[in-house]
N, CA, C and O atoms as a DFTB+ gen file, in Angstrom:
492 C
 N C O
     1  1      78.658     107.491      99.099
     2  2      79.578     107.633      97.974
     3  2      80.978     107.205      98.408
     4  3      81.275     107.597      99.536
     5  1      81.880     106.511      97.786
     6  2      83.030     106.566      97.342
     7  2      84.067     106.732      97.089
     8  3      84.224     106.539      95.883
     9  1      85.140     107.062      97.679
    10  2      85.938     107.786      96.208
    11  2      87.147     107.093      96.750
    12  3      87.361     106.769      97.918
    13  1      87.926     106.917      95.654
    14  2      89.539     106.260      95.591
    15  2      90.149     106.964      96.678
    16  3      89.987     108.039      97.256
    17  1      91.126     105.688      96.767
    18  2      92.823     106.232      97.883
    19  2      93.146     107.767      97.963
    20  3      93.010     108.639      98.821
    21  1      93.535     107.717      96.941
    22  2      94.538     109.409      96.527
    23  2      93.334     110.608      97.142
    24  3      93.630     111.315      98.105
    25  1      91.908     110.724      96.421
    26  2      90.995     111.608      96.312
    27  2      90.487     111.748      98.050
    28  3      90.300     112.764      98.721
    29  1      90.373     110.364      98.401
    30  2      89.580     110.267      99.962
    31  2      90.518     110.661     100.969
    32  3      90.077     110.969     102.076
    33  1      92.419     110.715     100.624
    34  2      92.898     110.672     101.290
    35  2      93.410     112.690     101.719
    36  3      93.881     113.272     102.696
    37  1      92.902     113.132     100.176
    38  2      93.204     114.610     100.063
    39  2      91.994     115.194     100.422
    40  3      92.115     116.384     100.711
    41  1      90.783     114.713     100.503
    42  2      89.235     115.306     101.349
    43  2      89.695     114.950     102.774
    44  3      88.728     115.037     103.532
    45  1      90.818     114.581     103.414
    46  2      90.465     113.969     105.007
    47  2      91.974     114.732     105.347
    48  3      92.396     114.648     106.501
    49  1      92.725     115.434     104.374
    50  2      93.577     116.144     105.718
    51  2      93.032     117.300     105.915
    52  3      92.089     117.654     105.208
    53  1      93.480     118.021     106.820
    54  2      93.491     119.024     107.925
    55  2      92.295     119.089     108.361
    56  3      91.966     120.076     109.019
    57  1      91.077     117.727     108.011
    58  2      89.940     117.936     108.966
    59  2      90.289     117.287     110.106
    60  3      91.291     116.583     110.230
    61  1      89.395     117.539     111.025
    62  2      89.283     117.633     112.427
    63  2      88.665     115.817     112.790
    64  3      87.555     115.448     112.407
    65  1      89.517     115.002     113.477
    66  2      89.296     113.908     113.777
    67  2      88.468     113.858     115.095
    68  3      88.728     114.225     116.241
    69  1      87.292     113.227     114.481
    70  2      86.319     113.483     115.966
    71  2      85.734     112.019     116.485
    72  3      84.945     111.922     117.425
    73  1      86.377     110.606     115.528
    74  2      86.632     109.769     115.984
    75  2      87.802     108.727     115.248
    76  3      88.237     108.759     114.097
    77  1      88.129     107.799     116.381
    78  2      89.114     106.645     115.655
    79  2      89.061     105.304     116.107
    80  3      89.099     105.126     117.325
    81  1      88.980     104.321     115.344
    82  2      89.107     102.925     115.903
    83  2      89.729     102.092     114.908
    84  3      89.472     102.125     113.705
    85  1      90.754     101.168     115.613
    86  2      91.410      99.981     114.469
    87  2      90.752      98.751     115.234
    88  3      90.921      98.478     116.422
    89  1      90.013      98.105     114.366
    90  2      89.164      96.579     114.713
    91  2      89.477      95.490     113.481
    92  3      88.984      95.597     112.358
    93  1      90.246      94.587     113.833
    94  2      90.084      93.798     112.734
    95  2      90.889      94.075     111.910
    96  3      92.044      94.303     112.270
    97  1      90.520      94.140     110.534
    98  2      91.631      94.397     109.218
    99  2      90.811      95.887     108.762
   100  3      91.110      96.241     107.622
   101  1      90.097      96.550     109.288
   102  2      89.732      98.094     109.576
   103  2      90.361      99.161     110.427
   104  3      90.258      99.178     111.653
   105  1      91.100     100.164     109.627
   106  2      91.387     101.507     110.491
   107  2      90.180     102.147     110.038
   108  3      89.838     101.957     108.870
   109  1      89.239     103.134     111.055
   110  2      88.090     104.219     110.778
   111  2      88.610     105.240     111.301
   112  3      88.814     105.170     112.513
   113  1      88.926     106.288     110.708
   114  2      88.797     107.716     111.210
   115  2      87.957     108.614     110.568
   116  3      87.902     108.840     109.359
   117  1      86.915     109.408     112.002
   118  2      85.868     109.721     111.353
   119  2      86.266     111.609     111.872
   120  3      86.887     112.266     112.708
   121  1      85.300     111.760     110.559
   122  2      85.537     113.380     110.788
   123  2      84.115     114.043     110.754
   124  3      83.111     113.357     110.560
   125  1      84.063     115.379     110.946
   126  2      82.258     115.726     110.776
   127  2      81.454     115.747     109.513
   128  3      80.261     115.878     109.242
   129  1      83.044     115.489     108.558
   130  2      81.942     115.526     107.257
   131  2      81.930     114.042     106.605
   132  3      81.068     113.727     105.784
   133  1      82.768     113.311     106.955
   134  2      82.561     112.076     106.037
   135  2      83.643     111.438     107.505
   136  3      84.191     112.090     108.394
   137  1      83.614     109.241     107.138
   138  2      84.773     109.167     107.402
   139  2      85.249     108.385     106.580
   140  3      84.610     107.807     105.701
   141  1      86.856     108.263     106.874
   142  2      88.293     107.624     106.196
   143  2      87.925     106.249     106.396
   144  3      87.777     106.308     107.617
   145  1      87.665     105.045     106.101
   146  2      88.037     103.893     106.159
   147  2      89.197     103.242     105.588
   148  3      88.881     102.873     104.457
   149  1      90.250     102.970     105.819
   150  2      91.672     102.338     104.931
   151  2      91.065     100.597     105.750
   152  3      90.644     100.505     106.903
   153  1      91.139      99.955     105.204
   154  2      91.508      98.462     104.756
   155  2      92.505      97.953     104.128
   156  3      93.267      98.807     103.675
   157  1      92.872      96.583     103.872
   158  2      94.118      95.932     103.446
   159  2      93.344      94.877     102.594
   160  3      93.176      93.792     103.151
   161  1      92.936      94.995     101.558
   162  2      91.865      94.490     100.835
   163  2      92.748      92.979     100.121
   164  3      91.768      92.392      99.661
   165  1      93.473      92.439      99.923
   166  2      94.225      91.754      99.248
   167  2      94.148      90.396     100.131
   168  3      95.001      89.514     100.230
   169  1      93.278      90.461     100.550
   170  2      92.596      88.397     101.318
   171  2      92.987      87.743     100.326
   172  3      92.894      88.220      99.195
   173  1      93.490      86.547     100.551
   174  2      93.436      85.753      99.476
   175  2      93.401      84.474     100.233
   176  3      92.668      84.536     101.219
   177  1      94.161      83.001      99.990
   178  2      93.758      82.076     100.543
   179  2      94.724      81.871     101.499
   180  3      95.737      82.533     101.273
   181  1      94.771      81.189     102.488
   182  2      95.894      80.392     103.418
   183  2      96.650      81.730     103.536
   184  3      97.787      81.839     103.076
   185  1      95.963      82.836     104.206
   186  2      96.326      84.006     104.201
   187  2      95.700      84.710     105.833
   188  3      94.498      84.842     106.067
   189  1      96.914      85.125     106.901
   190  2      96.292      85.620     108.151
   191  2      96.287      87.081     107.756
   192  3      97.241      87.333     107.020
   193  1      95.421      88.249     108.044
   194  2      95.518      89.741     107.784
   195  2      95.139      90.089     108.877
   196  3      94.008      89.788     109.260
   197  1      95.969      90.785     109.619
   198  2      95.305      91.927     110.610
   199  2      95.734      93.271     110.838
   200  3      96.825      93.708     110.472
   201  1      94.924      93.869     111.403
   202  2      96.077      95.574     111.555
   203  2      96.193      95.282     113.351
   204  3      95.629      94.434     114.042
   205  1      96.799      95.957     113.580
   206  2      97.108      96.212     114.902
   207  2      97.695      97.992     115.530
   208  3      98.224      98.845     114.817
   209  1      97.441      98.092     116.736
   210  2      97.753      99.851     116.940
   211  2      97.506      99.895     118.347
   212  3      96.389     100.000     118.855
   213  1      98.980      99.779     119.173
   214  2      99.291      99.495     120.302
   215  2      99.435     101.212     120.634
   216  3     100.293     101.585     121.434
   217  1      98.681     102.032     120.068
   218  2      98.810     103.974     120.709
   219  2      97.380     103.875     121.037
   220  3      96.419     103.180     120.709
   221  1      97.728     105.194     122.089
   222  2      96.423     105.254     122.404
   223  2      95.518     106.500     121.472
   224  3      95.867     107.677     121.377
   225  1      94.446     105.961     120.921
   226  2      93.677     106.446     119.614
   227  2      93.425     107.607     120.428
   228  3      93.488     108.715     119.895
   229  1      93.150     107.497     121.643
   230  2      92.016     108.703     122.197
   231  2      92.969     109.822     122.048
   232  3      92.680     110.826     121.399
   233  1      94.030     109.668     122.606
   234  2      95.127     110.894     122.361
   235  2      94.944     112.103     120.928
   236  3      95.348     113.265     120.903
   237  1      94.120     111.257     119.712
   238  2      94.334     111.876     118.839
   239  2      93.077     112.948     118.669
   240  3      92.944     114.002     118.048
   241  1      92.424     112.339     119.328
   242  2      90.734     112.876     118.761
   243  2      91.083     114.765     119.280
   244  3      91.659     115.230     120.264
   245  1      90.399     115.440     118.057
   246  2      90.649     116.549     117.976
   247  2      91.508     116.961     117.509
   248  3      91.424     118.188     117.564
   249  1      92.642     116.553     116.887
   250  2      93.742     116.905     115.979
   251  2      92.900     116.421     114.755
   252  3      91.962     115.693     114.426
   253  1      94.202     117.633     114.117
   254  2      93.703     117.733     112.468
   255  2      94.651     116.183     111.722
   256  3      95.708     115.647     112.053
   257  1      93.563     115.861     110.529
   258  2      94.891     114.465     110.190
   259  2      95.659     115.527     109.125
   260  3      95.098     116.454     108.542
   261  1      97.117     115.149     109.018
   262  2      98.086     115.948     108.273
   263  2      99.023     115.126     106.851
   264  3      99.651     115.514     105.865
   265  1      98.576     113.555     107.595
   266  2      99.626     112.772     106.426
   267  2      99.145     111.534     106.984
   268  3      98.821     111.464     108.170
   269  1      99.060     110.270     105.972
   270  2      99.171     109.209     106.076
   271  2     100.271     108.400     104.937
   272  3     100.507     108.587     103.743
   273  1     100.730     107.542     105.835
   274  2     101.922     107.422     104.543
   275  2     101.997     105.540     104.851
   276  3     101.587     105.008     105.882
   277  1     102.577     104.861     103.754
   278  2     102.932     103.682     104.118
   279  2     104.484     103.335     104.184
   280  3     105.279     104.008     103.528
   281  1     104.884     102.333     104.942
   282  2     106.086     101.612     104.696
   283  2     106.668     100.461     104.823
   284  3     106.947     100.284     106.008
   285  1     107.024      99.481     104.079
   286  2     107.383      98.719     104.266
   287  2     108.263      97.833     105.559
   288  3     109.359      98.386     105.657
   289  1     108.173      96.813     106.440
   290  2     108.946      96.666     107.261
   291  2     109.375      95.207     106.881
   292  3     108.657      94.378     106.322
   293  1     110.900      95.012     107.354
   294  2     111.426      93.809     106.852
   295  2     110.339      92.704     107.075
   296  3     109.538      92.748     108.009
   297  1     110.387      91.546     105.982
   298  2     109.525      90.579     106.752
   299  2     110.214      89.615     107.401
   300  3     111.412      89.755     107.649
   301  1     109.535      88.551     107.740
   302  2     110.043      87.520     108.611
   303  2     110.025      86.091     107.945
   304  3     108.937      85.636     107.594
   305  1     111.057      85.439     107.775
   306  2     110.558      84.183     106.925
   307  2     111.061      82.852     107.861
   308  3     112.239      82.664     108.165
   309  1     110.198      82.174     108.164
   310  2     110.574      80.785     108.545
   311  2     110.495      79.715     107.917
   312  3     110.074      79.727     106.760
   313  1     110.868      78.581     108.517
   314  2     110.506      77.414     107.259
   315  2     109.188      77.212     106.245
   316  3     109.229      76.627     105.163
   317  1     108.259      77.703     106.723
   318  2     107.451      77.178     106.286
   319  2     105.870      78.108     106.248
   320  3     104.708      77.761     106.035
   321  1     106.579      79.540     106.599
   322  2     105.830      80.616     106.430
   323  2     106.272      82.297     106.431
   324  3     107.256      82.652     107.081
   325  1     105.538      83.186     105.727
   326  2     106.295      84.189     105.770
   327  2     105.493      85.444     106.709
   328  3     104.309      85.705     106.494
   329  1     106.117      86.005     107.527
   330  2     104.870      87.440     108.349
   331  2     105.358      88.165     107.757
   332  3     106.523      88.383     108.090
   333  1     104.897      88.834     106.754
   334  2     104.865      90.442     106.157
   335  2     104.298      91.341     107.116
   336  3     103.320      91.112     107.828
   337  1     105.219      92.731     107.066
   338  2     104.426      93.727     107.899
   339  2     104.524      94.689     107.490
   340  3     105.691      95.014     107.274
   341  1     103.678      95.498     107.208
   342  2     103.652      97.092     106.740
   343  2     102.910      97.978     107.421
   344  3     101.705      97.821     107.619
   345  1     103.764      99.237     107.935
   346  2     103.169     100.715     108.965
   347  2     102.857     101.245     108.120
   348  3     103.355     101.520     107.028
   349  1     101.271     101.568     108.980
   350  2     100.606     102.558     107.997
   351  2     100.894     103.855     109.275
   352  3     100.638     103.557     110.441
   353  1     101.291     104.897     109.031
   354  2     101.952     106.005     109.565
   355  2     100.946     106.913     109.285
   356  3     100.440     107.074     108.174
   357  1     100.581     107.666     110.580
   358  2      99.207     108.326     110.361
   359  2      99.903     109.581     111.573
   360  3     100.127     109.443     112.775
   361  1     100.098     110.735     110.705
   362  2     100.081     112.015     111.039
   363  2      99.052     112.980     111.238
   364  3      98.204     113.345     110.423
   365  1      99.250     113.409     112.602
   366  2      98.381     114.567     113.112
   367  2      99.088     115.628     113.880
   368  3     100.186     115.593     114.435
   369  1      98.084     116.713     113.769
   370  2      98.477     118.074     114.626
   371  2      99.179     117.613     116.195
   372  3      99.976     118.356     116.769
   373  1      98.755     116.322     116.742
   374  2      99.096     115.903     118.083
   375  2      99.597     114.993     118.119
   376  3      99.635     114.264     119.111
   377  1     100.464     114.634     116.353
   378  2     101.874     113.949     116.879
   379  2     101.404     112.768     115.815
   380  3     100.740     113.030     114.812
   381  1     101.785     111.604     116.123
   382  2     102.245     110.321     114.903
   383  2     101.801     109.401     115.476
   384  3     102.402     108.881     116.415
   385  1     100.473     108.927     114.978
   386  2     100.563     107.159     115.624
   387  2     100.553     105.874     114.435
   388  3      99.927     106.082     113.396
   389  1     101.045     104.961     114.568
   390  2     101.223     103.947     113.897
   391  2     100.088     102.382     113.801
   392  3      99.662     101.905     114.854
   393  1      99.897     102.049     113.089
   394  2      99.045     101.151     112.395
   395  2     100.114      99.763     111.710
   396  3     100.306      99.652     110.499
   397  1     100.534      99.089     112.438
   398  2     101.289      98.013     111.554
   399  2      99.855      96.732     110.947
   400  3      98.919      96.145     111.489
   401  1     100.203      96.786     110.127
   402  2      98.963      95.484     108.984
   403  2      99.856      94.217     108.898
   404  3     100.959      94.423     108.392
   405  1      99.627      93.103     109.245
   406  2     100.273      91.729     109.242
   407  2      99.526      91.205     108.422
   408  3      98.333      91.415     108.207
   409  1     100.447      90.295     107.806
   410  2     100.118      89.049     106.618
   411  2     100.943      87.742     106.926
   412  3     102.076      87.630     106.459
   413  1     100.533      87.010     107.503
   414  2     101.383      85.569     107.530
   415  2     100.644      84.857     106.245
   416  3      99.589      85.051     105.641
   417  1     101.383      84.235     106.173
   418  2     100.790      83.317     104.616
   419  2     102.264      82.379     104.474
   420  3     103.314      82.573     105.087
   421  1     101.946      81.256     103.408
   422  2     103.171      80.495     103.426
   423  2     104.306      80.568     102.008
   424  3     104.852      79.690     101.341
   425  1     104.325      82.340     101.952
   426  2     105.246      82.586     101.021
   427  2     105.030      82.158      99.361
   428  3     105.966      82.108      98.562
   429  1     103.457      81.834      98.987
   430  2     103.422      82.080      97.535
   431  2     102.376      83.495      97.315
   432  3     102.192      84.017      96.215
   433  1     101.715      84.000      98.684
   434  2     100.931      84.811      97.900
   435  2     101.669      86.162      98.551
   436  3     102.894      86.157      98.431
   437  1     101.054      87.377      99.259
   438  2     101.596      88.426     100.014
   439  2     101.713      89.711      99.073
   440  3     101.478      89.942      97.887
   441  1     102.262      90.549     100.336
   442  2     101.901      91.636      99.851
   443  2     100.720      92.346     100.095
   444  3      99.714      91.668     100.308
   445  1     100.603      93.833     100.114
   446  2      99.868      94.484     100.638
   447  2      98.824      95.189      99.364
   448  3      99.153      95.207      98.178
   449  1      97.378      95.806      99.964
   450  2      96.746      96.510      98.848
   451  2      96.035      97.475     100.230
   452  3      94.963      97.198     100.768
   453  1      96.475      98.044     100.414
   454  2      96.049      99.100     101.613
   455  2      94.812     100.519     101.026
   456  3      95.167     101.619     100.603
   457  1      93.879     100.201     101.127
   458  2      92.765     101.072     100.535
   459  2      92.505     102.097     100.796
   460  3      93.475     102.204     101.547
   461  1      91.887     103.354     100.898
   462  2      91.487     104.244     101.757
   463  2      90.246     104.778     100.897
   464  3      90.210     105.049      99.697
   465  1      89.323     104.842     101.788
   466  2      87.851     105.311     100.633
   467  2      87.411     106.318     101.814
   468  3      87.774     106.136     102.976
   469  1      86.443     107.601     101.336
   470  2      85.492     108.272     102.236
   471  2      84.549     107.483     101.861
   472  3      84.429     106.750     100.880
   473  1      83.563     107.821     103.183
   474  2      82.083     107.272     103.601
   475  2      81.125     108.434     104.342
   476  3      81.210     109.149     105.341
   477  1      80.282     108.227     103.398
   478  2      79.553     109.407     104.035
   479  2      78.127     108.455     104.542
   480  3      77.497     107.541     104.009
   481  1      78.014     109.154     105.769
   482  2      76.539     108.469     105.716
   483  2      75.598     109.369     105.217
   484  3      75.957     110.547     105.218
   485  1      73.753     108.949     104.510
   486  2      73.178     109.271     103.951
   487  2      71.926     110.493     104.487
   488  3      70.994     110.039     105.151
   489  1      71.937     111.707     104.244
   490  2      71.157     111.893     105.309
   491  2      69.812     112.051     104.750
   492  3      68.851     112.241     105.495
C-alpha cells in the first residue's frame, strides 16, 4: 500500500529507524512497520537528478525520525546550464542529517517534486 507525502510522512515520525540508505535519486528509511521511500519524481528531459548524503547514515540507525523538512538552496547558473539544489533535512532523536537532491538541466525545465510514500512489504 501507499499513501501520500503528508500521511506517510506523519505514520514515520517517532518510529524507530532500523534502516537507511540514499542510492541514486532514492532516500529509504526503513522502520519495523513499514518503510519511508522519498524520491524526486519530476525526470523530465535533458535533465541530471541525483540525491547525495555525505553523513554517515549508520550514526542514525536507532533514533526515532522527528522531522523531515525541505529547503531550497541558491542555484547555480552558467552559460548554458542551471544546478538546482534542494536539502532535504531529516531530523532525529540523534541529531540532523542532510540529503541535498541536484538537478542540472539547461534552464527551461527544473524544479523539484520530492515524494515521500510508505511501503509495506506483503506478508
Amino acid at each position: 500500500a501507499m499513501d501520500t507525502t503528508e500521511r506517510a510522512l506523519q505514520e514515520s515520525l517517532g518510529k524507530n529507524i532500523t534502516g537507511l540508505s540514499v542510492r541514486d535519486n532514492v532516500c529509504t528509511i526503513t522502520f519495523p512497520e513499514h518503510t519511508l521511500v522519498i524520491t524526486d519524481e519530476r525526470q523530465l528531459c535533458c535533465e541530471n537528478r541525483y540525491m547525495v548524503c555525505d553523513d554517515n547514515l549508520a550514526a542514525f540507525l536507532g533514533a526515532e525520525l522527528l522531522d523531515v523538512t525541505l529547503e531550497n538552496a541558491p542555484s547555480h547558473k552558467t552559460d548554458y546550464e542551471v544546478h538546482e539544489v534542494q536539502f532535504l533535512h531529516v531530523k532525529t532523536t540523534k541529531g540532523s542529517f542532510t540529503i541535498s537532491n541536484h538537478n542540472e538541466h539547461n534552464g527551461y525545465y527544473g524544479e523539484f517534486h520530492v515524494v515521500m510514500r510508505c511501503s509495506r512489504e506483503v506478508k
